[in-house]
C-alpha positions as CSV (number, residue, x, y, z in Angstrom):
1,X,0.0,0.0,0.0
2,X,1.4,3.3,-0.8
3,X,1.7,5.5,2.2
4,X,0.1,8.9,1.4
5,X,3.0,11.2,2.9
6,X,2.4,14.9,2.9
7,X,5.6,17.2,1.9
8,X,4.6,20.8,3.7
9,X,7.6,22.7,2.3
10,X,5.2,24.8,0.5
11,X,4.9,26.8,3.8
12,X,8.1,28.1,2.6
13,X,9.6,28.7,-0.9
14,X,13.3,27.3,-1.9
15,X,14.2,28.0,-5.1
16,X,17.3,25.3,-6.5
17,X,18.7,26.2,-10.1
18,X,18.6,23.8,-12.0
19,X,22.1,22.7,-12.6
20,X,23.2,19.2,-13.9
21,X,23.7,16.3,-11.9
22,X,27.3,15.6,-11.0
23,X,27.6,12.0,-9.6
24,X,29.0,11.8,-6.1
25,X,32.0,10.2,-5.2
26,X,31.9,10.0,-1.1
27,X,30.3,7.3,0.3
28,X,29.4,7.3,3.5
29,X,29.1,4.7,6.4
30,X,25.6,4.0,8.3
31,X,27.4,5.1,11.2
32,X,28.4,8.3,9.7
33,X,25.1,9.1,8.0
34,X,23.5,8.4,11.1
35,X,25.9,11.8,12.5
36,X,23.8,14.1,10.3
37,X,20.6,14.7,12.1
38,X,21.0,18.3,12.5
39,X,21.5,18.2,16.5
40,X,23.6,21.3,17.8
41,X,22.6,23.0,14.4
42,X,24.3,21.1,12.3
43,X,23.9,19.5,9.0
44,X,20.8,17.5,8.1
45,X,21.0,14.2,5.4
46,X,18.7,11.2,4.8
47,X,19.1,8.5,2.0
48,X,16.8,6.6,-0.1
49,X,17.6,3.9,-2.1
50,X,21.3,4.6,-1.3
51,X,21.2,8.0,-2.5
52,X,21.9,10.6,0.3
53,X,20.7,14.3,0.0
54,X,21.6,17.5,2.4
55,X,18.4,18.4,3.2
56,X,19.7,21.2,5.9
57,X,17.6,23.5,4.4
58,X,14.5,22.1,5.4
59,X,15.6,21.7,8.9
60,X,12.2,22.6,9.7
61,X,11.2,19.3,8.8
62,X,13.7,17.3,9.0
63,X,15.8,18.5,11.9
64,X,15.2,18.0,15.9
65,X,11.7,18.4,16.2
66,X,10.2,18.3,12.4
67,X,7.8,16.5,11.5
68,X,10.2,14.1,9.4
69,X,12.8,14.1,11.8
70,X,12.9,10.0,11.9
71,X,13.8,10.3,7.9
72,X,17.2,12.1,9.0
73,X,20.6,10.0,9.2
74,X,19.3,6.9,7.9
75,X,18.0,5.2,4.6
76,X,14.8,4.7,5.6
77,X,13.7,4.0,1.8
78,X,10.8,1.0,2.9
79,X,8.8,3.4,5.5
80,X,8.6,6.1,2.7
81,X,5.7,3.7,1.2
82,X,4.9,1.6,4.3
83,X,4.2,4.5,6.8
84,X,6.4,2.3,9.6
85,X,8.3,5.1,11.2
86,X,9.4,3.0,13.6
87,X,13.1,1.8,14.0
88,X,12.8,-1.6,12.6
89,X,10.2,0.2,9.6
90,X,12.8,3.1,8.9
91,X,15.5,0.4,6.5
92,X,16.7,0.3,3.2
93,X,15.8,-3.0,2.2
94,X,12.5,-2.7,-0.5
95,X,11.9,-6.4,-1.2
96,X,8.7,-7.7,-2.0
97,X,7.0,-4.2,-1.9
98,X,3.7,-4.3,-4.2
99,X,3.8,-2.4,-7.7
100,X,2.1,1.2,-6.4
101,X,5.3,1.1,-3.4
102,X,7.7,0.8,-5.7
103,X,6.3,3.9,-8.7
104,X,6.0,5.8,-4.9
105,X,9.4,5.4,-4.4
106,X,10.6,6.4,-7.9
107,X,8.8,9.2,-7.3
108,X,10.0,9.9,-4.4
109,X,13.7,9.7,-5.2
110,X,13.1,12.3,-8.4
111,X,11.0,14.4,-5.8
112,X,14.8,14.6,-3.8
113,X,16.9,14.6,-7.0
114,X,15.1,18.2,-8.1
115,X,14.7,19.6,-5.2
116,X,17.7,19.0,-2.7
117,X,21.5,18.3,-3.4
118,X,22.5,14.7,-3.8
119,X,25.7,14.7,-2.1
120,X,27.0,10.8,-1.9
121,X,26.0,7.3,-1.2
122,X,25.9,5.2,1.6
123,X,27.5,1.5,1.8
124,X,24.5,-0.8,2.1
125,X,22.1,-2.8,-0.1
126,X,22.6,-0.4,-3.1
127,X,26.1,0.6,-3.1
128,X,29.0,-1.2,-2.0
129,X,32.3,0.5,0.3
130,X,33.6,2.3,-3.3
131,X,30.3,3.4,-4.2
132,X,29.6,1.1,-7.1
133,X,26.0,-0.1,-7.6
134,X,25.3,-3.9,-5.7
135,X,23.5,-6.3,-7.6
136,X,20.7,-5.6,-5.2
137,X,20.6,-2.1,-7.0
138,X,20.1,-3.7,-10.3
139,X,17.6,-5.8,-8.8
140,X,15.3,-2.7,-7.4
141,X,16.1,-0.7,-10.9
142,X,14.1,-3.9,-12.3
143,X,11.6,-3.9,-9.4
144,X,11.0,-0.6,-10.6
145,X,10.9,-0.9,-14.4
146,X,8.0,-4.1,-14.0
147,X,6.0,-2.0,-11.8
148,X,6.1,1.2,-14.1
149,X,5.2,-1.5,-17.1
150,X,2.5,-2.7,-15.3
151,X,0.8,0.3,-14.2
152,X,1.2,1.2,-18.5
153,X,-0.6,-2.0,-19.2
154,X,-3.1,-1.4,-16.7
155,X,-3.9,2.3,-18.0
156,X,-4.1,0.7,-21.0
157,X,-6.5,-2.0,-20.0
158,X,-8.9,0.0,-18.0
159,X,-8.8,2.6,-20.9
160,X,-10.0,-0.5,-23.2
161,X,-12.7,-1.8,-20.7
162,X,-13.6,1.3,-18.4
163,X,-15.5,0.7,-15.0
164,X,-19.2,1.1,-15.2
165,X,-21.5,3.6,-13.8
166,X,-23.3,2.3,-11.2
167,X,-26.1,2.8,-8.6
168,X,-28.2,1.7,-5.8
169,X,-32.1,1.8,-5.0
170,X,-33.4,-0.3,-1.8
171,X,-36.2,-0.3,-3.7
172,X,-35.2,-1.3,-7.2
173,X,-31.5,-2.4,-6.4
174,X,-28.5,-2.0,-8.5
175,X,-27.8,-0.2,-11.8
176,X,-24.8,-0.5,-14.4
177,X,-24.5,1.4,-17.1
178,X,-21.9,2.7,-19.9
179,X,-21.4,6.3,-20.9
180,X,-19.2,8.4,-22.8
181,X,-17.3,9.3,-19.3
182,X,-17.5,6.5,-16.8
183,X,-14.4,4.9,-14.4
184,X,-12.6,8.2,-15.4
185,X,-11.9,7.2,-18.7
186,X,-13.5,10.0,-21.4
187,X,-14.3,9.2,-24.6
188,X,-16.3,9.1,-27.9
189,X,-18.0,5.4,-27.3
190,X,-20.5,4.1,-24.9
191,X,-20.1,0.6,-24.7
192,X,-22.1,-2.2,-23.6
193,X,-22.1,-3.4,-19.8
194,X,-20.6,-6.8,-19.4
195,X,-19.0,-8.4,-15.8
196,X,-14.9,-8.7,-16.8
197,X,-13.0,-11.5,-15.0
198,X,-9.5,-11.6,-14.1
199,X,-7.2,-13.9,-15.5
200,X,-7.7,-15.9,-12.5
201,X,-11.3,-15.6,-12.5
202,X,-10.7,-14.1,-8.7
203,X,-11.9,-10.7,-9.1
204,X,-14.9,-9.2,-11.3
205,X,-16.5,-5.9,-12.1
206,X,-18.2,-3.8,-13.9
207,X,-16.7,-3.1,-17.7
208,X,-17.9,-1.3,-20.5
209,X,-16.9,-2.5,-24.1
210,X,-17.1,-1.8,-27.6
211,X,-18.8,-4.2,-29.5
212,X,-15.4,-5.2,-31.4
213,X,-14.6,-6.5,-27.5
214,X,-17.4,-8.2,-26.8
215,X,-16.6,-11.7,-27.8
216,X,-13.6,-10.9,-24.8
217,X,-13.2,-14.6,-23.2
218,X,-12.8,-12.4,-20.1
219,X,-16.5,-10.9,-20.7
220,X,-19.7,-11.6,-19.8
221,X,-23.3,-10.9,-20.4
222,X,-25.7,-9.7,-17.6
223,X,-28.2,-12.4,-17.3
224,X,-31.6,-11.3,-18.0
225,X,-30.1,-7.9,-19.8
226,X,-30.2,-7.7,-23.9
227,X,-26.6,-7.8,-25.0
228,X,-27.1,-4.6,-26.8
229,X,-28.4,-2.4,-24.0
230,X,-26.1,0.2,-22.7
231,X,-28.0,-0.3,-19.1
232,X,-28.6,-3.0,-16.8
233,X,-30.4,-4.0,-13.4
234,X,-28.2,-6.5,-11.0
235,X,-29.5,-9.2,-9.6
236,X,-31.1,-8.4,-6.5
């Protein structure tokens, strides 16, 4: 589940030239990340996915007393999805995160990359003692790619078979129906209601297709509804 984590530095304005990026070379330890947590009024970092930013200049946040202050001196990639702000959450190991965690923490890590300096790395999963990527980076840089592909492919589905419209009467029960705007999708069809399986046949709902779909093995017709009708009553 992708943890919904609000960035307040809108209450005040930083302004970073855009300037390119220049690959680190000093990599830190854990152990000296974990010295940068602004105490005393010094310097603020925090990693993700082995990447580690100053982000001193939004000590507000992240120093003694911000509201992200757990984020500060570690890589606490995972709990920047999972919400687990507690010790054992705030690690850098993303295995077996679902696809949604890891397009969050993509997006994330280019939220950091434009708008604080990327200073080094730190030894861990991602990057080994000279700063070269692990095999375990490759392995997240593919977690990554899969999840981005199959978010694409599941645009692209649910712009070929949008949700339904639907609604409830106690005393008439529920409605489906197909519309030139329904599941979000806009267009310049209607479609025909039909249920849509899964490929495991686990999960169904409400689709609207064109009739070039229709014969869809994934498709069904609503019993006791013409196959042609853009509207049709559930069974009660």
């Amino acid at each position: 589940m992708l943890w919904q984590l609000a960035v307040v530095h809108n209450k005040k304005t930083y302004v970073k030239e855009a300037v390119p990026t220049v690959e680190p070379t000093r990599v830190f330890t854990k152990e000296e990340l974990a010295k940068y947590k602004g105490e005393n009024g010094g310097d603020v970092y925090l990693a993700i996915m082995g990447r580690v930013f100053d982000v001193t200049r939004g000590r507000d946040f992240y120093g003694p007393g911000g509201g992200y202050s757990f984020f500060s001196g570690v890589d606490g990639s995972r709990a920047f999805v999972t919400g687990d702000f507690k010790a054992e959450g705030l690690i850098d190991d993303i295995t077996g995160l679902g696809s949604q965690d890891y397009i969050g923490l993509r997006d994330w890590l280019d939220f950091y990359m434009k708008d604080y300096e990327y200073i080094g790395k730190v030894h861990g999963l991602f990057f080994d003692a000279d700063g070269k990527t692990t095999d375990y980076f490759n392995n997240a840089q593919q977690w990554i790619k899969e999840a981005t592909n199959h978010k694409e492919d599941e645009d692209l589905f649910k712009e070929k078979f949008p949700v339904c419209n639907i609604e409830y009467k106690p005393e008439e029960g529920s409605r489906v129906w197909c519309s030139t705007k329904s599941g979000g999708i806009k267009r310049d069809w209607v479609g025909f209601p039909r249920s849509l399986y899964s490929a495991d046949s686990k999960n169904i709902r409400c689709a609207c297709a064109q009739e070039a779909d229709l014969n869809d093995s994934l498709l069904k017709e609503y019993p006791n509804c013409p196959k042609d009708a853009t509207s049709c009553m559930l069974p009660k």
